[in-house]
C-alpha positions as semicolon CSV with decimal commas, in nm:
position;residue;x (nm);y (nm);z (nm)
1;X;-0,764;-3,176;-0,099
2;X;-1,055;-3,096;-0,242
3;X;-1,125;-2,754;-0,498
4;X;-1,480;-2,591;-0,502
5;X;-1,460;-2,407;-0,821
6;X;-1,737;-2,085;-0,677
7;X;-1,699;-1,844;-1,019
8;X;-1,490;-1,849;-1,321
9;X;-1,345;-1,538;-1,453
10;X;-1,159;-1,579;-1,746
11;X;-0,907;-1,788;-1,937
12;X;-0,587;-1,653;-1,987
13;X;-0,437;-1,898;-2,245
14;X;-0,473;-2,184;-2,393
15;X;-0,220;-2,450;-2,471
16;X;-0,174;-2,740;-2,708
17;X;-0,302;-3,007;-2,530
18;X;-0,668;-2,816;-2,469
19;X;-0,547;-2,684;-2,116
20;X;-0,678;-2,377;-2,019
21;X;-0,505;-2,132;-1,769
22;X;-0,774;-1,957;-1,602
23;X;-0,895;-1,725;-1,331
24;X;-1,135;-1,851;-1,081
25;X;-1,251;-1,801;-0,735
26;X;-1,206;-2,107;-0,555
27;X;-1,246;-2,292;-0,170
28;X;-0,979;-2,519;-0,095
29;X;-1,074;-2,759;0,176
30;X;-1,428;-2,546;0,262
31;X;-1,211;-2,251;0,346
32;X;-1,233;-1,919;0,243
33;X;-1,326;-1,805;-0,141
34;X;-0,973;-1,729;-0,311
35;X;-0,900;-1,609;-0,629
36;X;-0,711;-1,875;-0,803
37;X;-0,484;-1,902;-1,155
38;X;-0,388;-2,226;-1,296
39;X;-0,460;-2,449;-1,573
40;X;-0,749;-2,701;-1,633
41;X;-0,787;-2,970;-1,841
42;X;-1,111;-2,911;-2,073
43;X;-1,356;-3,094;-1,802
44;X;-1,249;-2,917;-1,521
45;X;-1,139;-3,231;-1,351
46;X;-0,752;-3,249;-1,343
47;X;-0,549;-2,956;-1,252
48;X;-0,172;-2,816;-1,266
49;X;-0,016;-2,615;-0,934
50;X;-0,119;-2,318;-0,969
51;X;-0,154;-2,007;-0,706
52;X;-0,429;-1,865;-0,501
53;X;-0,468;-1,500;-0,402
54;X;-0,665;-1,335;-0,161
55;X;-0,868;-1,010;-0,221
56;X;-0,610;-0,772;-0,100
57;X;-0,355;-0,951;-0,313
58;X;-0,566;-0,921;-0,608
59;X;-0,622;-0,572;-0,528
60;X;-0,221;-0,492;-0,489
61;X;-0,148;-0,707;-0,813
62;X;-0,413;-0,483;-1,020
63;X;-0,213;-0,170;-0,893
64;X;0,118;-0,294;-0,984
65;X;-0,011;-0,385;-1,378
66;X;-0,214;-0,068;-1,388
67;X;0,120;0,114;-1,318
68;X;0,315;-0,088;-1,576
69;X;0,013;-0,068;-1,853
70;X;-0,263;0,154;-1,769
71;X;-0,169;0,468;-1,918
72;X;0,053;0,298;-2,189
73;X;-0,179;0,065;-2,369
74;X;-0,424;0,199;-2,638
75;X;-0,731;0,132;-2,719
76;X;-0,647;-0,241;-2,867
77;X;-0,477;-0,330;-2,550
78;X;-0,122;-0,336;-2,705
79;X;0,199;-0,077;-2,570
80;X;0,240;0,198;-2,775
């Protein structure tokens, strides 16, 4: 199998062996871009499983956490 990393969006954590769990849009195989979360080593050559998510499902995920967060986080990003 082979990963075409196309953007990176963010890291979401970092662990203690340097791994990174990021988001990333991503072609598996030459198929269609994919947003994609797992966790890279610091080279970006060895990866964990992780999952892949197309637009829609990034779209319904953002929904669900804007309906758990949105209105209750303040401006620093923690619940109130």
């Amino acid at each position: 199998m082979t990963c075409t990393l196309k953007e990176h969006y963010g890291v979401l954590s970092h662990d203690a062996n340097g791994w990174c769990k990021e988001l990333n849009l991503v072609s598996w195989n030459g198929g269609m871009d994919k947003f994609d979360i797992r966790s890279w080593d610091h080279l970006h050559q060895k990866k964990t499983r992780g999952i892949t998510l197309r637009t829609e499902e990034v779209e319904n995920l953002y929904r669900i956490l804007d309906g758990l967060y949105g209105a209750e986080h303040d401006a620093a990003g923690s619940m109130s």
